[in-house]
N, C-alpha and C positions, 0 to 999 in steps of 0.2 A: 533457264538452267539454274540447278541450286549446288550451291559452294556446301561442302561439308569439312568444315575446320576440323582438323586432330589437335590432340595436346602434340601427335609429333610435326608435325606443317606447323605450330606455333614455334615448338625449338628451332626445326629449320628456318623459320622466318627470323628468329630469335640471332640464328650463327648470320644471315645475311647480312641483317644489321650492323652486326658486328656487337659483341659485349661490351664493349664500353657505351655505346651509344645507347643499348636498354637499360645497364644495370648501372650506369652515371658514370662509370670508369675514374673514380675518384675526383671526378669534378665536384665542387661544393657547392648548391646552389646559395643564390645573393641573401635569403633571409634565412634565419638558422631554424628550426624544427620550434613551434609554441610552447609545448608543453601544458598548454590549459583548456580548457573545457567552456560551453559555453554555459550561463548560471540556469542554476537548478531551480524554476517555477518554470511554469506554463498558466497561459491569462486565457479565458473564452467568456461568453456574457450567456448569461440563462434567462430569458425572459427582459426584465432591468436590472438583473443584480451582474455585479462584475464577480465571477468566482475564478482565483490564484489556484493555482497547486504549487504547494513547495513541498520538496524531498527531507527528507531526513539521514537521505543516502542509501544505498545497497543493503541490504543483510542477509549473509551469505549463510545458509543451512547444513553447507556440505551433503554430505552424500546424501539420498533419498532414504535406500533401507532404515529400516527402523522408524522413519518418519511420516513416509506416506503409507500407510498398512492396509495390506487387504489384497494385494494384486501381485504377483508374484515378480521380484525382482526383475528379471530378462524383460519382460514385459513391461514394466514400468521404465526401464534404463530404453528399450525401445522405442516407447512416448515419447521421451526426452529426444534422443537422439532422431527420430523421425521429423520432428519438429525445429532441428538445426541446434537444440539447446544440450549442454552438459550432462553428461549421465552418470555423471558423479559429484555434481556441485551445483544445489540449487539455492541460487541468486533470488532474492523476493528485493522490490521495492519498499517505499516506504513513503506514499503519497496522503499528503494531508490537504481537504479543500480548503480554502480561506475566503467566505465569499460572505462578500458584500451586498447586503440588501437595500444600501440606501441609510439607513435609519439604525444598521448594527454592521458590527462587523465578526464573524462568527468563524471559528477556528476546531477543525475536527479534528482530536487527536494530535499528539506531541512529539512522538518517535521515541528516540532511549535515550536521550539526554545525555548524561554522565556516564550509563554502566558499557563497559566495552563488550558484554557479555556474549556476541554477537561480530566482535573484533573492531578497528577503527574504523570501517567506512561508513559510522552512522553515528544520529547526536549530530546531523548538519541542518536542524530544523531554522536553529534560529538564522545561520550561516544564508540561508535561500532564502529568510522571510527579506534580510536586509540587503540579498540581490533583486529580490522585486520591490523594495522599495516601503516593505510594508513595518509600522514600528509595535514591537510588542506591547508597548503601555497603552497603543489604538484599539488592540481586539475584547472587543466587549463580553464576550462567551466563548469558551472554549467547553467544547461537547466531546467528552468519550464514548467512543463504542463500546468497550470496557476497560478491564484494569490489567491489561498484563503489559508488562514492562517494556515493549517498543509502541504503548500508545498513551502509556502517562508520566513517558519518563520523562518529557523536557518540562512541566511546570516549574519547576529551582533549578540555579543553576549549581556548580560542584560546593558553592558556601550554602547553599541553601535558601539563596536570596529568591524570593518568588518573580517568574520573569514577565509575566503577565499582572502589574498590579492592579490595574484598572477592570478586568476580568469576573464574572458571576460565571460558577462552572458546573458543568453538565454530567452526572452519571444516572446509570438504576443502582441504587439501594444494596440488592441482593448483593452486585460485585464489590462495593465499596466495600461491605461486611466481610463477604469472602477473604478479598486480596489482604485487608487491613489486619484481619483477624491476628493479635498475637498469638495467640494458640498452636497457630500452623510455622511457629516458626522455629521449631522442631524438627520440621518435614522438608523432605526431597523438595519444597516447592519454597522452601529460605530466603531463596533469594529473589525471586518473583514477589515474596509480600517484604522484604526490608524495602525493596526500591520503591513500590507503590504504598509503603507507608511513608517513606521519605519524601516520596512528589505531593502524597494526595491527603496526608495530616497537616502541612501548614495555612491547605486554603479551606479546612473543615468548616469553616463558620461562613464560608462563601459558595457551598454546593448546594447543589440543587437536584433531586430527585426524580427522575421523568417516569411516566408512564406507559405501560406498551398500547400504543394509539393517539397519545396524547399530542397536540401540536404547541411544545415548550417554550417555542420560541415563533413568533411570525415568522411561516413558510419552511418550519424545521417538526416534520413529524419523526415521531419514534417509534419504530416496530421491532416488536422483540423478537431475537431470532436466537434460540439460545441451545447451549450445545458446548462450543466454542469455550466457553463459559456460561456462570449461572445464571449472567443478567446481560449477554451480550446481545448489543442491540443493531441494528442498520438503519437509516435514515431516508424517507425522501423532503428532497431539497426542490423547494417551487418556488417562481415569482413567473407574475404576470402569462398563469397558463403554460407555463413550460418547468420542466422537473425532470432532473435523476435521484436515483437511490444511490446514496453512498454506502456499499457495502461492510464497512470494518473488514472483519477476518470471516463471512460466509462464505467463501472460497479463500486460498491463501494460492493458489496455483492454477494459470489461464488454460492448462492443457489437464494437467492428471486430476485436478479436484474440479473438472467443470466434466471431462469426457466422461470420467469414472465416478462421479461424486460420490455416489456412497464407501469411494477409500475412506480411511478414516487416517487422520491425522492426529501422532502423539502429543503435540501440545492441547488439544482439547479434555477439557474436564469430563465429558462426558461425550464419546466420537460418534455413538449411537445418536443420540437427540441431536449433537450437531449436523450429522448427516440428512435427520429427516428436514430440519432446519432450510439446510442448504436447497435441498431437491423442491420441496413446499414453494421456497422465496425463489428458488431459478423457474421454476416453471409459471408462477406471476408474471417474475420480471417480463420473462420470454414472453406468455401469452398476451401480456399488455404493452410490448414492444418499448417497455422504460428502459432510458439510456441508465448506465450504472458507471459507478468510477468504485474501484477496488483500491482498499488502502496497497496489497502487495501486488499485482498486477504489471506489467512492464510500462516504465513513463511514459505518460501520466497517467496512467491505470485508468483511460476513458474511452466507454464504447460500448457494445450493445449483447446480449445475450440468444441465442438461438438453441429452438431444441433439435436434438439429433438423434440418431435411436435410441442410446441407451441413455443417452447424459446431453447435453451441452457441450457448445461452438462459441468462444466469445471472438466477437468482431471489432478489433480496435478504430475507434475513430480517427480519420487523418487528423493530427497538428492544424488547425489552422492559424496562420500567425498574422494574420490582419483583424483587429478586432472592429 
């Protein structure tokens, strides 16, 4: 025999009980409510290296229109909403790997440091690195995907003291030029090159140049994927035969820019090359079944790619919390 529960047999079970005995009937329970959250990394090992993710925090986009372009609002607010997520406020992470190969300790992207531009719940880069335990003056290389302001804002902190001093740091060329450029700072894009000449002019004489293909670093290749920006790159990360690609910003959203990927997203310099970018590097990832960890992605932005008819399915890997 099978039971079929209503929401109305719940209320009547509800008045059986009696209200006070479901809704607490103002009894207090013995411990009072936390208020806190538990810290912002997640640890997993890749081959021998131990790789961290720490947050940077939330950064919330607000409404989609106007950001994700190409698909007709109703439709798009229905992806969201199909999906159990907001269709008027979309929430991106802000996942940086920290991983350890033994012999370096290597740090992808910064988050936004000081600029609130994006509102207060981000700029927690350093805040997670010293819940996992991990100390800024240890990380040998800090690697950006590129230069726009939630991946090179945490290098200084609000005095402009460098927080990484023991650090040699990673970009392509092209975006340094770009972001840095006084020129543009005239332009609609102001405030994107004050912050990334503010993070990324005081370690000038400690960057380093990667090239697209190059392996910059042991077990740190660079492949350009550009679009997003002009020198924006993604990563695959190896030791000992096992490897994901850390994406940067080739997708910024698990559902509307993986289903639909050639929408085209307003933050990109150019949404055209970024799109072929994306389609190019998701149909690799997928046909070569590489894990991928997405800097905006839902915590900890780690898991797998699949193709679908038109677009891409990404599959989050469970947490596992025994290392």
């Amino acid at each position: 025999m099978t039971s079929h529960v209503s929401r109305r047999s719940l209320l009547a079970l509800g008045a059986g009980l009696g209200a006070t005995t479901l809704l607490g009937g103002g009894v207090q329970a013995r411990a009072p409510k936390l208020g806190t959250q538990s810290p912002y990394f997640h640890r997993f090992n890749l081959g021998s290296a131990e790789v961290t993710v720490v947050s940077d925090g939330p950064l919330p986009l607000g409404d989609p229109k106007g950001t994700f372009i190409g698909v007709p609002t109703e439709e798009m607010k229905k992806m969201l909403s199909d999906n159990f997520l907001s269709p008027d406020n979309i929430v991106l992470e802000q996942n940086s790997p920290i991983v350890n190969m033994g012999d370096k300790l290597v740090l992808f992207d910064t988050g936004m440091g000081t600029s609130q531009a994006f509102g207060p719940t981000t700029g927690r880069q350093q805040k997670s690195m010293a819940e996992a335990g991990i100390k800024p003056e240890d990380i040998d290389a800090v690697v950006f995907s590129h230069a726009h302001i939630d991946h090179i804002g945490g290098v200084v902190d609000a005095s402009g003291k460098v927080l990484f001093p023991n650090a040699q740091y990673y970009i392509a060329q092209s975006d340094f030029d770009y972001w840095t450029d006084e020129g543009k700072l005239g332009s609609p894009l102001k405030d994107f090159v004050v912050h990334a000449r503010k993070n990324l002019l005081p370690v000038r004489d400690r960057l380093v140049f990667y090239k697209n293909g190059q392996e910059f670093l042991p077990g740190v290749q660079a492949l350009a994927a550009p679009g997003h920006t002009v020198g924006h790159h993604m990563f695959m990360i190896s030791s000992d035969g096992k490897s994901f690609a850390f994406l940067g910003d080739l997708t910024h959203h698990q559902i509307l820019l993986m289903e639909k990927p050639r929408m085209e997203f307003s933050y990109d310099t150019d949404p055209k090359q970024a799109a072929e970018s994306r389609v190019k590097m998701l149909d690799m990832l997928a046909a070569n079944k590489i894990a991928v960890m997405s800097y905006h992605f839902p915590w900890p932005g780690y898991g797998h790619v699949v193709k679908t008819g038109e677009g891409f399915h990404y599959i989050a890997e469970p947490m596992v919390m025994t290392l």
